[in-house]
N, C-alpha and C positions, 0 to 999 in steps of 0.2 A: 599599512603593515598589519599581519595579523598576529596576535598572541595568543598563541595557542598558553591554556590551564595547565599546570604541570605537579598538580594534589594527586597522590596516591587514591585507585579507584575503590569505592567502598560500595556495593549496591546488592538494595536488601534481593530478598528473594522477590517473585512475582509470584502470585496466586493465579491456576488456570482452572475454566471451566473444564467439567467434565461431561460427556455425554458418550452418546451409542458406540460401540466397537466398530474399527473401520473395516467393511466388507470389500471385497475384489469385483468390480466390475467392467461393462464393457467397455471400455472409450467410447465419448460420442467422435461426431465424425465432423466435418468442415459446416456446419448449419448451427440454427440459434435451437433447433428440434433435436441434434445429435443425432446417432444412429439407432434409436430408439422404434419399433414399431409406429405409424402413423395412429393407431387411434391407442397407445399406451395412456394408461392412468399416470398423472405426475402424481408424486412422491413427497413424502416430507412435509412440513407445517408450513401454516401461511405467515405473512411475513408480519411483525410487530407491530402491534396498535399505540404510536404515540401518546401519552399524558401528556399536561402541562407541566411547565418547568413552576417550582412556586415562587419561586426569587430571581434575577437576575444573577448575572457576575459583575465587581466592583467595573468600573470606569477605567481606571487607573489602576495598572498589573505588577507585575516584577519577576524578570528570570536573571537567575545567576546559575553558571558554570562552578559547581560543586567539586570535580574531580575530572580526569581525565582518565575515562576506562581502560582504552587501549587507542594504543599508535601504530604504526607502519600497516594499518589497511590499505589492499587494491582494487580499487574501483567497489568501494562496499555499495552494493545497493540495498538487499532487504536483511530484515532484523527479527527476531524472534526472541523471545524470553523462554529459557528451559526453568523446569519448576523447583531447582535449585537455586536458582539466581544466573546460573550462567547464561552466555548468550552463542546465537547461533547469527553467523554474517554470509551472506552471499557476497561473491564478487563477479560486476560483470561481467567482465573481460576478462578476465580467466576461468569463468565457469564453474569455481569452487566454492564450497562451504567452510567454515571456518569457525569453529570455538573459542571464546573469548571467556579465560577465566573471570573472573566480574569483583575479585580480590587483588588478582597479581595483574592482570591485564595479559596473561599467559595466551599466546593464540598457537592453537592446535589443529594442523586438516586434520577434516572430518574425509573430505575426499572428495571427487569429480564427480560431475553430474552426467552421465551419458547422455552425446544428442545433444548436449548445448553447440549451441553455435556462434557465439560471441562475433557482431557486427554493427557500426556505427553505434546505433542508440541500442542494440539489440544485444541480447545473449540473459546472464541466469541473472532474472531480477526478485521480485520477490518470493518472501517466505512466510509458512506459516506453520503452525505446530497443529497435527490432527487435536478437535476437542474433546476425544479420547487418549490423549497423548501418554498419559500414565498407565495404559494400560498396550497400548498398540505401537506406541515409538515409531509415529509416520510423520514425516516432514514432509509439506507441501511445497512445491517450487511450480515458479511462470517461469517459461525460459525459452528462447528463440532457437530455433531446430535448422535445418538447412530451409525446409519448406515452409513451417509457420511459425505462430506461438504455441505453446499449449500449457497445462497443467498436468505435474504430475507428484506422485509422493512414490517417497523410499522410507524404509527400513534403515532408521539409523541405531546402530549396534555400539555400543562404546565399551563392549569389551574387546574389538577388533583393532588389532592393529594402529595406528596414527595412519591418516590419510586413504586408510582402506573402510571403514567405519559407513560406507552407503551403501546400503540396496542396492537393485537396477530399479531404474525406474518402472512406474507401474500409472502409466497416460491416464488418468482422471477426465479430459477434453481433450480435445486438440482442433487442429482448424481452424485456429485465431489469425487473423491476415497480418505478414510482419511486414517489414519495410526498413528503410537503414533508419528513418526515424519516426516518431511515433507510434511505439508499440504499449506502451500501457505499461501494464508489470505488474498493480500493486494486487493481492491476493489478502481476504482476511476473512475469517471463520466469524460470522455476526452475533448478536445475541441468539438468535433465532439454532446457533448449530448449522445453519447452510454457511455454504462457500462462497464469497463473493468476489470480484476480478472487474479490476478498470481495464477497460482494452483502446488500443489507437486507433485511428484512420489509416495511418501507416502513410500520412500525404495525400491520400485521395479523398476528398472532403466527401465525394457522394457519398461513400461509405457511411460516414454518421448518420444518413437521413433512411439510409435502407432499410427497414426490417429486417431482412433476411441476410443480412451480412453483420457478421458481431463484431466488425471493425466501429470505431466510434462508442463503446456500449459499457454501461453495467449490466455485469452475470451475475444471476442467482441461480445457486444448483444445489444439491446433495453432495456430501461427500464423496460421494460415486460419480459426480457430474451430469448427475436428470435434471431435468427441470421438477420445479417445485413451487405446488398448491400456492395457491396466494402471486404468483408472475403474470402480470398482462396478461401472456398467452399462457396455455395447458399447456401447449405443450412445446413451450420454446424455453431458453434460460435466460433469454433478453428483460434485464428489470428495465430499465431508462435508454433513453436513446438522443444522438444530436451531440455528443461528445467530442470532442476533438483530440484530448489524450489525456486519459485521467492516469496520474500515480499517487493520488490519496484520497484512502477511505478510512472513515475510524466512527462510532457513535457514539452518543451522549447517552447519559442517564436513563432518558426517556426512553431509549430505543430508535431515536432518527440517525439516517443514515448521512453524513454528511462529504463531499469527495470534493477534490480541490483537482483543477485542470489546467492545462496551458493554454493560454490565447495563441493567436498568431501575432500581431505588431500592435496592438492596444489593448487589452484587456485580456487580463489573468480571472481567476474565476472561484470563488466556493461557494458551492451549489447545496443544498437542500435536497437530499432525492429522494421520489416518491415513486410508486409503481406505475410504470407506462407511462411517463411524462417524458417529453421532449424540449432538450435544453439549448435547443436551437441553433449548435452546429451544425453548416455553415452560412445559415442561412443571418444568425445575428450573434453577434458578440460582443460581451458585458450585458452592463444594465437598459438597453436598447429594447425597448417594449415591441411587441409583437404577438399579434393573437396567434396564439395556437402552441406557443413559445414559452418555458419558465426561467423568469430574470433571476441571476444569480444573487444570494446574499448581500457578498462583499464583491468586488473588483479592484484590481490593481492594473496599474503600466506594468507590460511586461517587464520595464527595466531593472523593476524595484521586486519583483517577485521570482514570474517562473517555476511554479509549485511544484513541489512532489509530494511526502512523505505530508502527514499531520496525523494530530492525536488531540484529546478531548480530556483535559483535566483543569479543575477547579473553577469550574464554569463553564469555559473560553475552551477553543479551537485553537490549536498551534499549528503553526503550519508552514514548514520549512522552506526557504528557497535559493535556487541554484542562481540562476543569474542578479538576481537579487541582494543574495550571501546575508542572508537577516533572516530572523525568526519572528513570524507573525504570532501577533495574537488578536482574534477576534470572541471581546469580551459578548456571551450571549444574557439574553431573557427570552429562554423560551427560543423560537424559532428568530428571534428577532435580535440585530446588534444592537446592544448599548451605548456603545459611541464609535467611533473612527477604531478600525483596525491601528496595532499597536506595535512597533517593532522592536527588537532586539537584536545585538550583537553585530549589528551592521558591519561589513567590512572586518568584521575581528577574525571569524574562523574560517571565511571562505565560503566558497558555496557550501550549502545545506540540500543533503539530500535524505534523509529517514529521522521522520520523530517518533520516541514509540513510549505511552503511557506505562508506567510500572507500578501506578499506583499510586494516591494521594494527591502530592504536590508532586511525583518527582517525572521525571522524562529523562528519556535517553536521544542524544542528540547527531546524527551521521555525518560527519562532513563528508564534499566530494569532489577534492581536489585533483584528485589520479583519475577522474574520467576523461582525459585528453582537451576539456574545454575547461581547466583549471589550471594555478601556478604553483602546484603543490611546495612546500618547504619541506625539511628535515621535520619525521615524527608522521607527516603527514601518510595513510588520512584515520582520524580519530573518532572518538565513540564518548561524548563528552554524558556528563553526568548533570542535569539542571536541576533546581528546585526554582519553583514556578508557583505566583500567587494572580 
């Protein structure tokens, strides 16, 4: 039985990077090279040089459910912080955006995403705020089309109307392989100012081992969707390859990129990712050594996990899970765990699908009951508030 939190929601604002003004350019096209000239210069900075971490995180954690933001979400997949405190929700299956007072728990469309196409595991998954957002008010969205995945950002206007408040979209990529499941989703703007994107196999394992196909993959690209200085290839946006279906990425302090993926029938996965390594979908999965191949962190049974969403505060990796219905915590040193990954909330709020750092101790927490492979109750599905040590 779960018990959902029922505290009035209080959560501070979020501090955003800011960086370059977002410019209008071409879509790339169905390739890890986009539609860019063959001998084009990549663009943009190379990718972050690691430090050492100087301390560990304790052994022994604690998250508690502080408030409960808001209720009656459908099918929320991705999350965004606006630099008042409010927050911005995608819904799968319906395609829409949604405002989430961060006071009242007030939720407001923002309005429809053209071109989404909501199916199986597909349709409008994540989000992200341009790292100019204060000056340019673009929201990035992944979101499944009749024919693929792609990225794109709008123009969100909030002197407009309720539910009229989007842009048309303006394709950033496109050409990501869908499929009714495993399509990836998560999208997040890195330290670095580039755009980053877990993508699926979509089911068809060769895909992860291809180069030239960015099903299975982490992208790195510009805001505009080039590739970018510092990628394996000049001129492709392929960073990692060997995935199976990543929906979380978030980094640490240092600048390391860390993504959480789903196994197929034994091992769940949070991976370490570095440029141009191969994480050895489908050729091994988990901690199964293999030359040529990099072993994950941590691993779980799929039964106990099923990752999506994770975030990086007070050390430790948190990092959400759907068939699981718990909240990991994998306390770090440095690139290396401390002790056994750590669970919370088991069986209390149901599946967990988005964790997203605000700051300090705190997180914001997704559940995701209304995606058709939940038992959603009354209230459901929520936007919980943690403080986390």
């Amino acid at each position: 039985m779960r018990h959902p939190a029922t505290t009035a929601a209080v959560l501070a604002s979020t501090a955003l990077l800011l960086a370059t003004g977002c410019s209008s350019g071409t879509p790339n096209s169905a390739s890890p090279s986009g539609s860019s000239p063959a001998h084009r210069e990549p663009t943009g900075s190379a990718a972050p040089t690691p430090t050492p971490t100087p301390q560990g995180a304790p052994a022994k954690g604690s998250a508690t459910v502080t408030a409960t933001v808001a209720t009656d979400l459908k099918s929320p997949w991705g999350l965004a912080a606006l630099p008042d405190g409010d927050l911005l929700v995608s819904s799968r299956d319906e395609g829409t955006i949604t405002r989430v007072d961060a006071e009242t728990g007030r939720l407001t469309p923002v309005g429809q995403v053209a071109g989404a196409a909501p199916a199986g595991e597909g349709g409008l998954m994540g989000l992200a705020l341009s790292p100019s957002y204060a000056t340019d008010h673009q929201v990035y969205a992944y979101f499944t089309t009749a024919s693929d995945n792609r990225i794109a950002r709008m123009l969100y206007d909030e002197k407009r109307p309720s539910g009229q408040q989007l842009g048309a979209p303006d394709t950033v990529f496109k050409g990501i392989p869908k499929g009714v499941t495993h399509n990836g989703g998560r999208i997040a703007f890195g330290p670095d100012k580039m755009l980053y994107a877990g993508t699926g196999e979509t089911g068809d394992t060769s895909l992860a081992q291809d180069p030239k196909s960015l099903g299975g993959k982490i992208l790195r690209m510009t805001k505009d969707g080039e590739p970018v200085h510092g990628n394996p290839e000049a001129d492709s946006v392929v960073y990692s390859l060997g995935h199976r279906n990543v929906q979380g990425l978030a980094w640490d302090k240092e600048g390391r990129l860390w993504a959480a993926e789903f196994g197929q029938n034994t091992w769940d996965e949070l991976n370490l990712i570095e440029p141009g390594k191969n994480y050895g979908w489908p050729e091994v999965e988990g901690k199964e050594q293999k030359d040529g191949f990099v072993a994950p962190v941590a691993q779980w049974k799929t039964s106990d996990a099923s990752p999506s969403g994770i975030a990086v505060a007070e050390g430790s990796v948190w990092m959400a899970g759907l068939r699981g219905e718990r909240l990991w915590r994998i306390p770090l040193n440095g690139t290396e765990p401390v002790a056994d990954p750590e669970p919370f909330f088991t069986e209390k709020y149901g599946r967990l699908r988005t964790v997203l750092a605000t700051g300090g101790d705190q997180l914001l927490l997704v559940t995701s009951e209304t995606d058709s492979r939940g038992t959603p109750e009354s209230g459901d599905d929520r936007i919980l508030k943690v403080t986390v040590k």
